[in-house]
PLY file of the C-alpha trace (Angstrom):
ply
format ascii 1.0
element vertex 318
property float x
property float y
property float z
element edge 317
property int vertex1
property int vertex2
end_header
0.00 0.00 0.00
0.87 3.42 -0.99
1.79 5.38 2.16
-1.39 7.18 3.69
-1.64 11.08 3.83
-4.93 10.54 6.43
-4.88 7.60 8.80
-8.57 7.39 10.30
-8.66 6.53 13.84
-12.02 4.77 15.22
-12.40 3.02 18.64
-15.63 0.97 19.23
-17.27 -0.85 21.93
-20.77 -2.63 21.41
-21.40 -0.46 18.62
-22.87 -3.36 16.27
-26.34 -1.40 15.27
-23.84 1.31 14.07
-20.83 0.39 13.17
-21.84 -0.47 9.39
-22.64 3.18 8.98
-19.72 4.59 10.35
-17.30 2.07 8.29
-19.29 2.74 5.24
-18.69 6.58 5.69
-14.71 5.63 5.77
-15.20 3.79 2.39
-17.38 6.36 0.25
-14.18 9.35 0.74
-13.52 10.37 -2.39
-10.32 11.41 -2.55
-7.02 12.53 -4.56
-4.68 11.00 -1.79
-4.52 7.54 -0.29
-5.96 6.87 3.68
-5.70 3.86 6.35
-8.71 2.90 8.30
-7.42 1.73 12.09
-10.12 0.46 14.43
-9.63 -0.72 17.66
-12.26 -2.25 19.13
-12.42 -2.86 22.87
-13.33 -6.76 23.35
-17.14 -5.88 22.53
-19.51 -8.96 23.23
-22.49 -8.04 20.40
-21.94 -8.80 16.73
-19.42 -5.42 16.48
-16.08 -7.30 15.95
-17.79 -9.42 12.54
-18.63 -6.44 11.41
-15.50 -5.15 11.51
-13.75 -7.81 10.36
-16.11 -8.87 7.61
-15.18 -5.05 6.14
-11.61 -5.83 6.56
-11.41 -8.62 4.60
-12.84 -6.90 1.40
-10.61 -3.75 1.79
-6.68 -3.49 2.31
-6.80 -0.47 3.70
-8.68 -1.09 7.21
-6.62 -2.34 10.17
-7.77 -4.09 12.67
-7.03 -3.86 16.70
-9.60 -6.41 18.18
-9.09 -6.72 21.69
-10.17 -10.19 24.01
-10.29 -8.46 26.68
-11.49 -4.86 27.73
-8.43 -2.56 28.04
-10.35 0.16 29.23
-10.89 -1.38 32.75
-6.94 -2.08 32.72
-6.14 1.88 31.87
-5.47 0.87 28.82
-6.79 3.12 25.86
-7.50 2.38 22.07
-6.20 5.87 20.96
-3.24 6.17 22.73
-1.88 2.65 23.02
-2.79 1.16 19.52
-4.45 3.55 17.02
-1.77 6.48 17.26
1.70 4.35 17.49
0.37 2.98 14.16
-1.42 5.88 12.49
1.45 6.61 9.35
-0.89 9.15 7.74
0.49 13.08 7.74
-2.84 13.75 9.27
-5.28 12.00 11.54
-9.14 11.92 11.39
-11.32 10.98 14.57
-14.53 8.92 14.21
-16.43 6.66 16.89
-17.89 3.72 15.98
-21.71 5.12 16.71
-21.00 8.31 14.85
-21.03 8.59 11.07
-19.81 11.00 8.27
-22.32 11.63 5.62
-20.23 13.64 2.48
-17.87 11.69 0.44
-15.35 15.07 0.19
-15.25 15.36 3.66
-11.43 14.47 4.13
-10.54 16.57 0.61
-11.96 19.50 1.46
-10.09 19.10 5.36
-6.84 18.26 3.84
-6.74 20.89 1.22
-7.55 23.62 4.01
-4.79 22.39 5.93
-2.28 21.39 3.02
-2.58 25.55 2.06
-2.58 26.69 5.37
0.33 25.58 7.32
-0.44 27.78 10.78
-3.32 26.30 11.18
-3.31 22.71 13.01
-6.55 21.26 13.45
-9.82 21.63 11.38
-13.43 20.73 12.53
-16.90 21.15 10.80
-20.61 21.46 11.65
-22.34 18.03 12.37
-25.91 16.91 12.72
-27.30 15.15 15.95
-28.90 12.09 15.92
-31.06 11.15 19.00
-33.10 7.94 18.70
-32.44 8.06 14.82
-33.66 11.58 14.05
-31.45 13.90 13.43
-31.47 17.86 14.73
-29.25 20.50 14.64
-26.45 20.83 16.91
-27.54 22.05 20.23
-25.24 21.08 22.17
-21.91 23.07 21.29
-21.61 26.80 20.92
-21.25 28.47 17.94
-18.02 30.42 17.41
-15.76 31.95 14.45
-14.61 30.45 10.96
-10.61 30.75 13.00
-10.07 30.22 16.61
-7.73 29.49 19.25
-5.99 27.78 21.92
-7.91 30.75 24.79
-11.42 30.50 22.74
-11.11 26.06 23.35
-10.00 26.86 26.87
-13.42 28.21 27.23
-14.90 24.66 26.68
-14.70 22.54 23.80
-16.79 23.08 20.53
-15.49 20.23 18.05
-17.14 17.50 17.94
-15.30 13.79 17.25
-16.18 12.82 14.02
-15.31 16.35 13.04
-11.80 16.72 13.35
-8.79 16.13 11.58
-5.72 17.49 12.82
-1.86 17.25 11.52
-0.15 14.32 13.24
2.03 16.10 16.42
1.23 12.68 18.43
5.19 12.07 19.37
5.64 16.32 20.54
2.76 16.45 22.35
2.44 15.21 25.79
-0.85 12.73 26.02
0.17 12.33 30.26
-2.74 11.50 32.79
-4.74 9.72 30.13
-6.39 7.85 33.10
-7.28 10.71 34.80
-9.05 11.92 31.98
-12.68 11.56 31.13
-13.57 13.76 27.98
-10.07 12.27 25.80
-10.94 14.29 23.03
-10.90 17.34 24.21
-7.66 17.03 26.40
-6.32 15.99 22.56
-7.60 19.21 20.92
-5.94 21.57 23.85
-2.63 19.61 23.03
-3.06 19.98 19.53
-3.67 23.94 20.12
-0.75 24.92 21.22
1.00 24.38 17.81
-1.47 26.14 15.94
-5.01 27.96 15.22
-7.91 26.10 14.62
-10.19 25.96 11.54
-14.06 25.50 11.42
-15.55 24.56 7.82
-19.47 25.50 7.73
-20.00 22.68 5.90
-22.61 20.11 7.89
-20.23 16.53 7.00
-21.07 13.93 9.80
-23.23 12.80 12.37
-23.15 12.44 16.31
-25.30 9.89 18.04
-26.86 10.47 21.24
-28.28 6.68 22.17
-28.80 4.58 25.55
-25.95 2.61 25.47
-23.73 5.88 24.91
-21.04 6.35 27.76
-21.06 10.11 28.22
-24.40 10.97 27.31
-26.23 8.91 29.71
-24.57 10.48 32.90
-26.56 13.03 34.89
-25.56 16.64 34.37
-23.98 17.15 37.95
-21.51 14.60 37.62
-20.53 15.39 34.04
-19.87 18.75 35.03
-17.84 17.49 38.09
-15.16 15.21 36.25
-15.07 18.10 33.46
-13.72 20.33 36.72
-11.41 17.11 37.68
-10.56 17.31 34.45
-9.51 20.92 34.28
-7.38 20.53 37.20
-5.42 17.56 35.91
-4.85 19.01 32.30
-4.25 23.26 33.41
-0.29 22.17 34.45
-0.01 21.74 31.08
-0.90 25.13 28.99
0.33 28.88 29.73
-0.25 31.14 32.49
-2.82 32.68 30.11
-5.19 29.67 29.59
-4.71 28.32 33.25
-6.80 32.04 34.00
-9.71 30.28 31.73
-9.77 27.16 33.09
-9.60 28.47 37.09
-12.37 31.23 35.74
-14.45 27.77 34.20
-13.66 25.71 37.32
-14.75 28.37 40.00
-17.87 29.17 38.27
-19.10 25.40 37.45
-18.19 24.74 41.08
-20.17 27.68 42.36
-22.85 27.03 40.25
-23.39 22.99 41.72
-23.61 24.65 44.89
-25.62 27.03 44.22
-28.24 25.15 42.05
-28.04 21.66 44.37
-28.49 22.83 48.29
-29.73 19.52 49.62
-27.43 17.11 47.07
-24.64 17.35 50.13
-22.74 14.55 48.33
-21.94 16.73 44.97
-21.92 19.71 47.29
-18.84 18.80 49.02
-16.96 17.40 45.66
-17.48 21.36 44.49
-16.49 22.80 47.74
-13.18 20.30 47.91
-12.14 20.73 44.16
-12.43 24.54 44.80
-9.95 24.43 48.09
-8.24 22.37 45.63
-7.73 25.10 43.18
-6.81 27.51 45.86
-4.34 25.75 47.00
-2.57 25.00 43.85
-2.30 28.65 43.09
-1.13 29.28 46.48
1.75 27.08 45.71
2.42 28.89 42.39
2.50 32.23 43.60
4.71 30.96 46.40
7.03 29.45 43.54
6.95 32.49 41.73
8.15 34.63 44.18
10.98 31.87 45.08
12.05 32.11 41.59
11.73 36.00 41.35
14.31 35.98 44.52
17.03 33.97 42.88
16.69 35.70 39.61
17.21 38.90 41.54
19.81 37.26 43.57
21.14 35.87 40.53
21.29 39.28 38.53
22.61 40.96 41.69
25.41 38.56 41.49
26.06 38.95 37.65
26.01 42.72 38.34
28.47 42.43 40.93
30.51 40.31 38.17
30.69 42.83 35.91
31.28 45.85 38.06
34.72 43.90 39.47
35.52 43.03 35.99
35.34 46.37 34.83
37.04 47.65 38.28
40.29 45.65 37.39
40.62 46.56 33.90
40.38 50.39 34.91
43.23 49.99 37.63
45.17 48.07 34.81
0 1
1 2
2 3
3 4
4 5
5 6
6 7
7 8
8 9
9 10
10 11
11 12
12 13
13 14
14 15
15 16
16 17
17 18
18 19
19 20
20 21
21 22
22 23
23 24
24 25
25 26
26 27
27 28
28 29
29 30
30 31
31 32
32 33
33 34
34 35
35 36
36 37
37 38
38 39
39 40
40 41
41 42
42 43
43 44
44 45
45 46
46 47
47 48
48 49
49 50
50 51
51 52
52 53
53 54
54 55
55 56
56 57
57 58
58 59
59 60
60 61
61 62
62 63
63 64
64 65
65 66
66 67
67 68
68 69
69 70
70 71
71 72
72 73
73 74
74 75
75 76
76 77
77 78
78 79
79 80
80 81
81 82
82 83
83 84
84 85
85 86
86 87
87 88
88 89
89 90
90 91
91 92
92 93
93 94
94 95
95 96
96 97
97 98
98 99
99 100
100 101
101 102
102 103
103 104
104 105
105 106
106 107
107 108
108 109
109 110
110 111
111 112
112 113
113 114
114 115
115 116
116 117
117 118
118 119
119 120
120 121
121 122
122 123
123 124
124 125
125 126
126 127
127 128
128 129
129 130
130 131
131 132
132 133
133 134
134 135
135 136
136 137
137 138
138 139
139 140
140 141
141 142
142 143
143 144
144 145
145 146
146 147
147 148
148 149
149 150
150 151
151 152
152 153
153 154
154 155
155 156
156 157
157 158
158 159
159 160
160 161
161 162
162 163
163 164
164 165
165 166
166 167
167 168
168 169
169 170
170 171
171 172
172 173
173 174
174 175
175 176
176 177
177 178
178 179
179 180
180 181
181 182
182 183
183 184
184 185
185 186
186 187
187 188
188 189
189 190
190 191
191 192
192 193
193 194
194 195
195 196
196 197
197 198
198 199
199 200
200 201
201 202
202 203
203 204
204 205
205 206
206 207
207 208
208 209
209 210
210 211
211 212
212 213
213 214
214 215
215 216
216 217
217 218
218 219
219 220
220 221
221 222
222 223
223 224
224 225
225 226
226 227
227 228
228 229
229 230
230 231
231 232
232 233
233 234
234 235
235 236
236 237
237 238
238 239
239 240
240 241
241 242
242 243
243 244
244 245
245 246
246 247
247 248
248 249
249 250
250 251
251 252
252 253
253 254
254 255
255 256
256 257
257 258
258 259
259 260
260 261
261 262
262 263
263 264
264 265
265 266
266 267
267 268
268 269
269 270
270 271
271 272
272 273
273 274
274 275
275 276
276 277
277 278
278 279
279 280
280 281
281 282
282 283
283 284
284 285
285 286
286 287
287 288
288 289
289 290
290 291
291 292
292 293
293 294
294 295
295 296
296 297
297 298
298 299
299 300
300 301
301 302
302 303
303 304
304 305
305 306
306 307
307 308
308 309
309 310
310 311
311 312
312 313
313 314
314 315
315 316
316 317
C-alpha cells in the first residue's frame, strides 16, 4: 500500500447497530490521496467485531485492533496505546464507531484547508445530531468563528469527534494523565492547540449519536460537570499562564454554580467545595514558587552585576 496522507482513527465498543454506517462513511471518501482505516475495538460482546472484520477482509486499507479483553478497565486506551503508534498518515481523522460522516469530500476539502494553510493545526466542521435516529441540529456546542484558538477552546470545547482532523504532532505532544481523563478528546484538541489555530468549515459533513448505550451521554448533568472540573485541574499544568486564568475562571464558576443550584445534594456539594480548596491551594503554591524564583533571579542578577562591576574595576586599575 501506498503510504497514507490521512490515517482514520475509530475506537468501538458494542457499537454493532452502528458500526456499518460509520465504516461505510470511511469507504465512500472520495479522494485525490490515499488513507488507512485503524479500528480498535475494545473486546465488545455483540456482533461489532464481525462487522468489523467482515469489512476488513474486502478492503486493504482497514486495520484491525480487536481486543479479548477490555483494556479500558486495565487503563489501557484504544487511541493512545494502539491507534496512534500505528497511524502513518500526515494527518489524523477521529470517528467513533456510533458516529457517522455523511459527504464523500469530507477528508478533501479538510486536507486541502490544511495542506494551504500551514499555521493552522486542526480543522473541525458542523455536524448533525442524531437522538433515537432523528437527526437535529447541533444544540449542544456553541457556535463560534470560521478561525479560533488555543484561549477560545479553553473556554470549553466546541469540536465535535467525528469532526476533526488534525496534523499528526502525536510524538511532541504530551498525552500524560490519560487515566485521569474523562472527555479524551478534548484534552487531545488543547494539546493539539498549542501548535497552531484552529479551523471550522461550515459545511454540515457527519453525524453524532446520542443513544442509551452511549457512555457520556447517559450520565446526569452534575456529575458530568464534576469530572469536566477534575478534568480541568489535571490538564491546566499543562498550557500557559494565560489559559490556566480560563480554566480556574471555568472551574470556580461550574463549582459555584453545583452549589448554588443543588443545596440539599450534600454529596456533589462537598466534591465542588473540595475541588475549589483544591484550586486555591494550587495557586497558592504557584504564587509561592513564583516569588521563590523571582528571589534567585534577583539574587542571581545581583550577582552577575556584581561580576561585571569587578571586571570592569580591574581593567580600569590596569
Amino acid at each position: 500500500m501506498e503510504k497514507p496522507i490521512v490515517s482514520i482513527c475509530c475506537i468501538t465498543y458494542n457499537h454493532e447497530k452502528f458500526i456499518a454506517e460509520c465504516i461505510e462513511g470511511f469507504l465512500m471518501q472520495k479522494t485525490t490521496f490515499p488513507i488507512e482505516i485503524l479500528i480498535f475495538d475494545d473486546a465488545s460482546n455483540d456482533g461489532t467485531q464481525v462487522t468489523v472484520q467482515k469489512y476488513a477482509s474486502k478492503d486493504i486499507r482497514i486495520k484491525t485492533f480487536l481486543q479479548t479483553e477490555n483494556q479500558w478497565s486495565q487503563q489501557k486506551y484504544g487511541l493512545i496505546d494502539w491507534l496512534f503508534p500505528h497511524a502513518q498518515g500526515k494527518y489524523i481523522a477521529l470517528c467513533e464507531g456510533d458516529d457517522y460522516w455523511t459527504d464523500p469530500l469530507k477528508l478533501q476539502k479538510q486536507v486541502d484547508f490544511l495542506e494551504a494553510n500551514e499555521d493552522y493545526v486542526l480543522c473541525f466542521h458542523n455536524v448533525k445530531i442524531n437522538i433515537n435516529e432523528k437527526l437535529e441540529q447541533d444544540n449542544i456546542t456553541k457556535k463560534v468563528n470560521e478561525t479560533t484558538t488555543i484561549l477560545d477552546l479553553a473556554c470549553g470545547n466546541y469540536i465535535h469527534t467525528p469532526s476533526c482532523v488534525f496534523r499528526n504532532n502525536i510524538k511532541s505532544i504530551q498525552l500524560t494523565n490519560f487515566n485521569k481523563i474523562t472527555a479524551g478528546d478534548y484534552y487531545l484538541h488543547m494539546l493539539n492547540a498549542r501548535c497552531g489555530k484552529i479551523k471550522k468549515l461550515n459545511d454540515t459533513m457527519a453525524v453524532y449519536r446520542v443513544h442509551q448505550g452511549g457512555i457520556h451521554s447517559n450520565k446526569p448533568q452534575i456529575k458530568k460537570n464534576l469530572e469536566w472540573v477534575e478534568q480541568l485541574l489535571v490538564m491546566r499544568d499543562l498550557f500557559t499562564y494565560e489559559v490556566k486564568v480560563i480554566f480556574d475562571d471555568v472551574i470556580t464558576k461550574m463549582c459555584n454554580n453545583i452549589i448554588e443550584e443543588n443545596s440539599n445534594d450534600f454529596k456533589h456539594k462537598y466534591q465542588a467545595e473540595k475541588f475549589k480548596h483544591k484550586l486555591l491551594e494550587i495557586q497558592l503554591n504557584e504564587i509561592k514558587k513564583s516569588y521563590q524564583d523571582l528571589n534567585f533571579k534577583q539574587s542571581s542578577f545581583k550577582y552577575l552585576l556584581n561580576q561585571i562591576l569587578n571586571t570592569t574595576k580591574k581593567r580600569l586599575l590596569h
